[in-house]
N, C-alpha and C positions, 0 to 999 in steps of 0.2 A: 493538189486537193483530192486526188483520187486516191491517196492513203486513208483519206477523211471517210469520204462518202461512197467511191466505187468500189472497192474492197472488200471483200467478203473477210468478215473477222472469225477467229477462232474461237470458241467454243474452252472453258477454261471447266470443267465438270466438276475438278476436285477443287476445293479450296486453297484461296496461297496466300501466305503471311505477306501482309506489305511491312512496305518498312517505316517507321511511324518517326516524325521529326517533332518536336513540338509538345505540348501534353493532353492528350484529349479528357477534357474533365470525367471526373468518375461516375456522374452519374446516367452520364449519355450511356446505356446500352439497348443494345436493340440490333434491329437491319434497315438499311438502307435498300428498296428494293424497285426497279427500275427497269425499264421497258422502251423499246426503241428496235429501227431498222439494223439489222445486222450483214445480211447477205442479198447483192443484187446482183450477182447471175449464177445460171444455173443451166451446167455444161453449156453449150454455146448460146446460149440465150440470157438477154438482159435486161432488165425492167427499166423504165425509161424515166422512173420517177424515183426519188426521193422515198418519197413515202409509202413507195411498195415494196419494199426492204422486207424480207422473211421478220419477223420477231425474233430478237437475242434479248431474253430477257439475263439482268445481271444483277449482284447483289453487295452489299458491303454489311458483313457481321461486323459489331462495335462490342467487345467485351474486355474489362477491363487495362483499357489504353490500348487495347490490340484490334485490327482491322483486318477481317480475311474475307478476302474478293472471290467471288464465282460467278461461271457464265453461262448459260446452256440454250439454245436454240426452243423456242416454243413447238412441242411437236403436235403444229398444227394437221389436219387433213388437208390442208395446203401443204403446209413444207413436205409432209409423206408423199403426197403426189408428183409432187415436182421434183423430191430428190428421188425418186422410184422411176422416173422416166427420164430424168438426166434433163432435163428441160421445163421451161415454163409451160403447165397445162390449165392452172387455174388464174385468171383472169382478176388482175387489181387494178382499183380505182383508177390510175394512169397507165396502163397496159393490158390489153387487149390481149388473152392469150387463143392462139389459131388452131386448127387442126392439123396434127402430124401430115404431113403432105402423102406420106406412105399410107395413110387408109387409105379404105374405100370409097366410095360415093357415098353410099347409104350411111356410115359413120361422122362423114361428114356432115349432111343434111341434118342427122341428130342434133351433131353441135348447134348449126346453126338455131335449132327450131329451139333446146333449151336454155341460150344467150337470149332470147327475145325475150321472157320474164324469167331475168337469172337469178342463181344463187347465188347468194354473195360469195366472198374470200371469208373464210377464220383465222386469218392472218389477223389474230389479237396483238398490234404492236404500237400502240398509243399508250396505254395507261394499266395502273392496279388498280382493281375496286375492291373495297374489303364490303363484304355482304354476309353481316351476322358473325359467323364466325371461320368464314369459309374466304378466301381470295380468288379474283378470277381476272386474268388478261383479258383487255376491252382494246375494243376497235370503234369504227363507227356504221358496222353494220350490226345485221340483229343476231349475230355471234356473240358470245363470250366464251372463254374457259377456263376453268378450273385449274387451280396450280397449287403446288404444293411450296409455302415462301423459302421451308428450309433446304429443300435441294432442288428445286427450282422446276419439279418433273411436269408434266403435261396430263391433267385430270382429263372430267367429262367435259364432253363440249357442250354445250347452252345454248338454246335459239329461243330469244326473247317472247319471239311470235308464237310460241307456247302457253306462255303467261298474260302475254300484253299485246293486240294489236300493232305492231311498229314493225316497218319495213329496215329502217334507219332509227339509231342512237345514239347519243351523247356518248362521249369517253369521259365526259366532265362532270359524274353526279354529283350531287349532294347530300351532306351527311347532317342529320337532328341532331338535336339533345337528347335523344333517344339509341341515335345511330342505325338510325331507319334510313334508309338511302333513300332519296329524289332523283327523279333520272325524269329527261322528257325523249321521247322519239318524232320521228313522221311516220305517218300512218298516210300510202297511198291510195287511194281510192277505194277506199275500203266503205260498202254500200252507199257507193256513189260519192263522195265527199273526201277529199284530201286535207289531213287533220296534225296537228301538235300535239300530242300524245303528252301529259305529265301523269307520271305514276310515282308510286311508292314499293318499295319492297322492305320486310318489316325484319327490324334487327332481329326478335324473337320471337318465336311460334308457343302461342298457349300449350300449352302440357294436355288438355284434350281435343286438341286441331289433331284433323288428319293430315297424315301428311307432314313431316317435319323439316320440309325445306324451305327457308323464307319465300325461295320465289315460286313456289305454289301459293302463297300469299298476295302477290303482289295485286297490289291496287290501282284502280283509275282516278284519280278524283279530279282532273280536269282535262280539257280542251281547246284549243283555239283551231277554228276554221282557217283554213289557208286562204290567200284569197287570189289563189289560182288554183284550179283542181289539177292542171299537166306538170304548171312549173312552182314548183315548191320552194322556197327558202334553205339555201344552209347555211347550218347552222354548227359550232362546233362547241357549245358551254354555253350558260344562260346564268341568272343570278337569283337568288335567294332572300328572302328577310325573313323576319318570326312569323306575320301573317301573310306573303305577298312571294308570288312567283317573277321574275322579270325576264320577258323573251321580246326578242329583237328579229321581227320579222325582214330580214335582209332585202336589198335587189341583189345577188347574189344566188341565183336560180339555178334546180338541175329540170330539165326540159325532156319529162318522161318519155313522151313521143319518141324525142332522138334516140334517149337512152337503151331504148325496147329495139331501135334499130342499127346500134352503133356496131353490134359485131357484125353482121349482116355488109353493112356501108364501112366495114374494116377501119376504124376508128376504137379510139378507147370512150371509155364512160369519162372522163375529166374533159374532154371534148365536149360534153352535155351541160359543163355547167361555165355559164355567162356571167360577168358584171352586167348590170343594167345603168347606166349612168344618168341616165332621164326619171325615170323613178326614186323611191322616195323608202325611206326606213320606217316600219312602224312599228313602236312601243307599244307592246300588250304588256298588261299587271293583270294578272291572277289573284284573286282572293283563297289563301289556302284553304280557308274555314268553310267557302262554302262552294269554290270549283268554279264558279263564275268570274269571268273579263271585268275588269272595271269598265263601265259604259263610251268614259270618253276616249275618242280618237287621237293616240299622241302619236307625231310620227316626226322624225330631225332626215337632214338631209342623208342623199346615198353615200354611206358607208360599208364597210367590210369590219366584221370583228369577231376574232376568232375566242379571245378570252374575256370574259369577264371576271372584275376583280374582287370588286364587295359592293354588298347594298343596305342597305339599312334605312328605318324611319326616322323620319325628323319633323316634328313639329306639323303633322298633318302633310308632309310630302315621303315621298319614296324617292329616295338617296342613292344613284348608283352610278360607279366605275367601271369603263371597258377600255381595253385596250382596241382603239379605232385606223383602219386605212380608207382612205380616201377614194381606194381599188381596190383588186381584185390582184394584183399582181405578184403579191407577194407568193402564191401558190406556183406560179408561171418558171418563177427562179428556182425551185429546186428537181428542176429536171436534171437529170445528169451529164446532158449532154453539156448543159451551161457551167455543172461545177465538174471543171476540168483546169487546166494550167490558166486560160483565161479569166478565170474565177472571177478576179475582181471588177476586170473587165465588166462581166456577163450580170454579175450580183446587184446593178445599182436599182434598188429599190424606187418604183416613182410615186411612191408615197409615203411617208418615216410616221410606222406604229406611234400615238402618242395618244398618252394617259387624257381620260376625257372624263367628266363631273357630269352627269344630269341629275335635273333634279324635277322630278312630276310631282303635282297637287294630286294629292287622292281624292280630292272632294272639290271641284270646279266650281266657283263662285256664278251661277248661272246669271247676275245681272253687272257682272264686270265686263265694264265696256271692250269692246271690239279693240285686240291692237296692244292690251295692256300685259305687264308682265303677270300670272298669277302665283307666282312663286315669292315671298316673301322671309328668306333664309340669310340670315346675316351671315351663315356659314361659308356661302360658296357666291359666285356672279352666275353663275350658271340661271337660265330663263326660261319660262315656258310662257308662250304668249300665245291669247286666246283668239281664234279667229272664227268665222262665220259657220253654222251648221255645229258646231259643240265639238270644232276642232280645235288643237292645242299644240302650236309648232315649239321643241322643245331645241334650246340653243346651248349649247353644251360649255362648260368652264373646261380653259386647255391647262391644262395642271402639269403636264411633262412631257417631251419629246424623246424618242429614241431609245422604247423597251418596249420586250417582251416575255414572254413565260412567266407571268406576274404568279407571286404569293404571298400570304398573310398568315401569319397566326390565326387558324381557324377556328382557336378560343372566341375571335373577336366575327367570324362568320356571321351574316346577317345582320348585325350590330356595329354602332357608330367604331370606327376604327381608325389608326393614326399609319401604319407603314404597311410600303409594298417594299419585297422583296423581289429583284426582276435581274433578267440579262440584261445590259444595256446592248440597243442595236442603234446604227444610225440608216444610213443610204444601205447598209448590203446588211441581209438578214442575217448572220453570223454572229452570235453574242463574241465579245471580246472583255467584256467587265462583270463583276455581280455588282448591282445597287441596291441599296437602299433608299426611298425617298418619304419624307417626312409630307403626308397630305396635310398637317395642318400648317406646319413654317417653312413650308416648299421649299426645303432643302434635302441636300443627299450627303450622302456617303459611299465610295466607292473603292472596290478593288478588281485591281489586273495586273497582270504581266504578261512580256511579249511571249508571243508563242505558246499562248496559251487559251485555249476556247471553254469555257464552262457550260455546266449543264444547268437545266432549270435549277435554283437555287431555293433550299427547302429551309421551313425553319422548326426547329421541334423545340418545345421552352423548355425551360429548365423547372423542376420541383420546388412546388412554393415561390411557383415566378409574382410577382407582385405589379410589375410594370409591363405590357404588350409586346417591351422586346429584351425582355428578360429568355436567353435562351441561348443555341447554337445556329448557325447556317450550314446545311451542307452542299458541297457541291461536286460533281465528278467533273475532274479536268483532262481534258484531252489535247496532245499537244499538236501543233501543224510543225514541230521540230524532233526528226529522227531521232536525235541527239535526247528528245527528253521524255523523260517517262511518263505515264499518265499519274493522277494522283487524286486523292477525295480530300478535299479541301474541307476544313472545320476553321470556321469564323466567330469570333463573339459578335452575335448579332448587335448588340446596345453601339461598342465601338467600332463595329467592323475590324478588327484587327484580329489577325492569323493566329489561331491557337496552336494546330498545328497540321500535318498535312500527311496522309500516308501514301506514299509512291509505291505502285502497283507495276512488276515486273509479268507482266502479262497484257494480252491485245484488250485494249478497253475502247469500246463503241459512242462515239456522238449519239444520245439516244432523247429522250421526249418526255416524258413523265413518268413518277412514281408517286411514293410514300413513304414514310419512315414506321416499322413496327417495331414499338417499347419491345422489351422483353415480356412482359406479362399478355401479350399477343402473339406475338411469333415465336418467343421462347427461343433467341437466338442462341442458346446456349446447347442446342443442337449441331450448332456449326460449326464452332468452333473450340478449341482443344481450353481446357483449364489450368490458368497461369498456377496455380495450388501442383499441377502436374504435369510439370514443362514438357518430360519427358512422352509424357503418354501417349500416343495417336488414338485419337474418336474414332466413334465408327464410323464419321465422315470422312475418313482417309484425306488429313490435308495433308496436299504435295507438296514437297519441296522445290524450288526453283532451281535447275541446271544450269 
C-alpha cells in the first residue's frame, strides 16, 4: 500500500499522450482537472496523515479522442517552505510541525507563542473552485489559490478572512443558476460568539463596481450561532435547494482550548477534534431569501457526514441526502502508519458510510399531537416526529450501504433528482467499484475490476442531454498492481458500460476532488497538440514517453 499512499509521486509538467482504447465520444472536450495529496515526506520528515499530503494537482485534456495527462505540485508557501528547508516546517491538520532543534531558545519560543493562534497550512489539496472566471485550489482553511487549469501553475494566494469573517471553510461550495458560488465557513469567536458563516461570492462584477474581483464582492447573507462558543462542529460540505440552505450541526467537535495549546502540549491539531457519542445532530434550514433559521429545532441521532448529496423541496418539506457514519472513525484509518502492508488489516471501518433520506416539514403543524409523524411524503419512509417544546426528532429512510464520494448531475442540484454517482466502499474505506444507484427504483449499476481503485467518479452530460443521465462518467484509475498502468476511465453513464479508457504511462496519484472544464471554459485547446497537425508540437511542449 505504500506505493498508493506513502510515496511521493512525480510531478509530470509536460504533457503525455495516453494511449486511448475504446472511443471517446466526439463531443466530450474539455479537462479533467483534479486535486489530491501527492508527497508525504519531506527529507527525513513525514506527515503522519493522509490528508496532509503536499497538493499534486493533475489534469486530463480530452480533445478530439485524444487524452494528454499532466501533473505539477501546487506551489504552495507550504510546499516552498518545506522543500527550502528539506524538512516539514509548516504544521498540517494531523502533524504538528517542531522547531529545527539547531535554533536558538529565543526562535524557538517565537514558534511556540505563534502556534497558539496559528496560521493555517495553504496546502490547497481538497478541491477546484471555479469562481467567475478565475480557478483556485481549496482546502478547508481560510486559504485558497489561484491557479492556472492549462498548465497547472501556482497563482496568488487568497485568505478568505479578507472578504468574509471565517477562520475555516468548506472545499464543497455551491454553485446558482447564476454561478454565484455558496460557501459557508466557522467564524471563531469573533466579538464574542462562534458562528456558521454562509456567504456568496458573485459570478460577475457590475461594469461600475470598484474593484473587479468577485471576491471583493463577496456577501454574508446568513448565520447560525454555534452552540458551543470553544467547541465547534466540523463540518466538510452542506446542501443546497432554490430557497433553503441545509447545515448539519455534527457531534463531531474541534475543542479550541486544546487547539490554541496543542503545539505547546506537542500534539497535532486532529488530536483536538472528538466524536461525541451522547449528543445529538442538529438540522439547521436557512431561508436564502431572507438569511434567517427556520424556527424549529430538528435534530436526528450522532452521526458524522462528510458529503452531502442533494436536496430539494417537496411538497412543503426540505428533501435531503448525506452520506452518514455512525462515527468518527473513518478519519482515524488513513494515517499512514495504518496504510502500510497491513492495510486490510488496519482498514476495517466500524461504521459502513450509507446513503441516508431525510425529510423536514418547513412549516410544523403547531396542534399535531405529541409523537406524530409530521412528514407526510409518499415519496420516501423517511419521519420527522414532533415532540414537546417545538422539537422535531427527524428519522432518516436507509436507501444504500457502502459508498462514498457521491455525485449528480448538478443540472439536477437543489432539485428533485433520480441518480448518485459514488465509489462503492464497504468495511475498509478504499473505493474498489464506481456505482450508480437509482433513488427512485433502488437499484444500481456497477463497475470494477481487480486491482483497480477509482477516483470520485464525475458525470458531465452530453449536448441536448434530454434524460438526467444522459452523459459520460469519468474517473482516474489507479492500480494497487505494478504490472498495471493507471488509466482515465470514460463510462456511458445511462448503461454504465466502458466506452473506452486512456492508459496513462506516467505516476498518477489516488487523489480527492475536482471538476470537469467544457472547452468554452478552460479552452483545453491550449494543451493539447491538433489532430489537423499530428506533426506540430504546441507551445505546451507535450513529451514523449521513453
Amino acid at each position: 500500500m505504500d506505493v498508493i499512499f506513502g510515496r511521493n509521486k512525480k510531478e509530470q509538467l509536460e504533457p503525455v499522450r495516453a494511449q486511448v482504447t475504446g472511443r471517446i465520444p466526439s463531443w466530450l472536450q474539455g479537462t479533467l482537472l483534479r486535486n489530491g495529496p501527492g508527497m508525504h515526506t519531506v527529507g527525513e520528515t513525514r506527515y503522519n496523515h493522509w490528508f496532509d499530503g503536499l497538493a499534486l494537482l493533475h489534469s486530463f485534456t480530452i480533445r478530439d479522442g485524444e487524452v494528454y495527462y499532466r501533473s505539477k505540485y501546487l506551489r504552495s508557501d507550504t510546499y516552498n517552505a518545506n522543500t527550502k528547508a528539506n524538512r516539514i516546517v509548516v504544521s498540517e491538520f494531523g502533524t504538528m510541525a517542531h522547531p529545527d532543534p539547531c535554533k536558538n531558545i529565543f526562535s524557538k519560543a517565537f514558534s511556540y507563542l505563534s502556534h497558539t493562534i496559528p496560521d493555517f497550512t495553504d496546502n490547497c489539496l481538497i478541491n477546484i473552485m471555479k469562481c467567475g472566471e478565475d480557478f483556485y485550489a481549496t482546502t478547508e482553511t481560510n486559504y485558497i489559490r489561484k491557479i492556472n487549469p492549462q498548465t497547472l501553475e501556482t497563482l496568488e494566494k487568497v485568505d478568505y478572512r479578507n472578504y468574509v469573517a471565517v477562520n475555516l471553510a468548506t472545499s464543497h461550495p455551491h454553485y446558482d443558476a447564476a454561478g454565484n458560488v455558496l460557501n459557508m465557513g466557522t467564524s471563531i469567536m469573533d466579538k464574542g460568539k462562534t458562528k456558521y458563516v454562509i456567504f456568496k461570492i458573485p459570478a460577475t462584477v457590475p461594469e461600475d463596481a470598484k474593484g473587479k474581483n468577485p471576491l471583493k464582492h463577496t456577501e454574508v447573507f446568513g448565520s447560525i450561532t454555534s452552540r458551543s462558543l470553544l467547541s465547534p462542529s466540523y463540518y466538510h460540505s452542506f446542501g443546497v435547494t432554490e430557497n433553503y440552505i441545509v447545515f448539519l450541526e455534527q457531534p463531531f467537535k474541534l475543542d479550541v482550548l486544546k487547539m490554541s495549546t496543542a503545539y505547546i502540549r506537542g500534539v497535532n491539531w486532529a488530536s483536538c477534534l472528538a466524536f461525541h457519542r451522547e449528543d445529538q445532530t442538529y438540522i439547521h434550514i436557512v431561508d436564502q431569501r431572507t438569511g434567517k433559521p427556520v424556527p424549529t429545532q430538528f435534530y436526528t441521532d450522532p452521526v458524522v457526514v462528510f458529503h452531502h448529496v442533494n436536496a430539494y423541496e417537496e411538497d412543503g418539506c426540505l428533501v435531503f441526502d448525506v452520506i452518514a457514519y455512525e462515527d468518527g472513525s473513518l478519519y482515524q484509518l488513513f494515517h499512514l502508519a495504518n496504510l502500510n502492508q497491513d492495510f486490510e488489516e488496519n482498514s476495517r471501518l466500524t461504521s459502513v458510510p450509507t446513503l441516508r433520506r431525510f425529510a423536514v416539514p418547513l412549516d410544523v403543524d403547531k396542534n399535531a399531537e405529541v409523537g406524530s409523524n409530521v412528514v407526510k411524503l409518499a415519496s420516501t419512509t423517511a419521519r420527522a416526529l414532533k415532540e414537546k417544546d417545538d422539537r422535531v426528532y427527524c428519522q432518516p429512510e436507509l436507501l444504500y450501504e457502502g459508498l462514498e464520494l457521491p455525485r449528480i448531475n448538478y443540472a439536477h442540484n437543489g432539485k428533485p433528482y433520480r441518480y448518485v454517482f459514488a465509489a462503492e466502499v464497504h468495511w475498509s474505506p478504499i473505493p474498489t467499484k464506481i456505482l450508480k444507484y437509482d433513488v427512485l427504483t433502488k437499484s444500481s449499476l456497477k463497475w470494477g475490476q481487480e486491482h483497480c481503485w477509482p477516483a470520485e467518479p464525475l458525470f458531465v452530460p452530453m449536448p441536448g442531454a434530454k434524460d438526467e443521465d444522459d452523459g459520460i462518467i469519468l474517473s482516474a484509475i489507479v492500480s494497487t498492481s505494478p504490472q498495471k498502468l493507471p488509466f482515465l476511465l470514460v463510462l456511458d453513464a445511462k448503461s454504465f458500460t466502458e466506452l473506452a479508457r486512456a492508459t496513462i504511462d506516467a505516476e498518477v496519484h489516488l487523489d480527492l476532488h475536482g471538476l470537469f472544464i467544457p472547452d468554452a471554459d478552460g479552452d483545453a485547446r491550449e494543451q493539447a497538440p491538433s489532430q489537423e497537425q499530428p506533426d506540430r508540437v504546441p507551445d505546451c511542449q507535450v513529451a514523449p514517453r521513453t
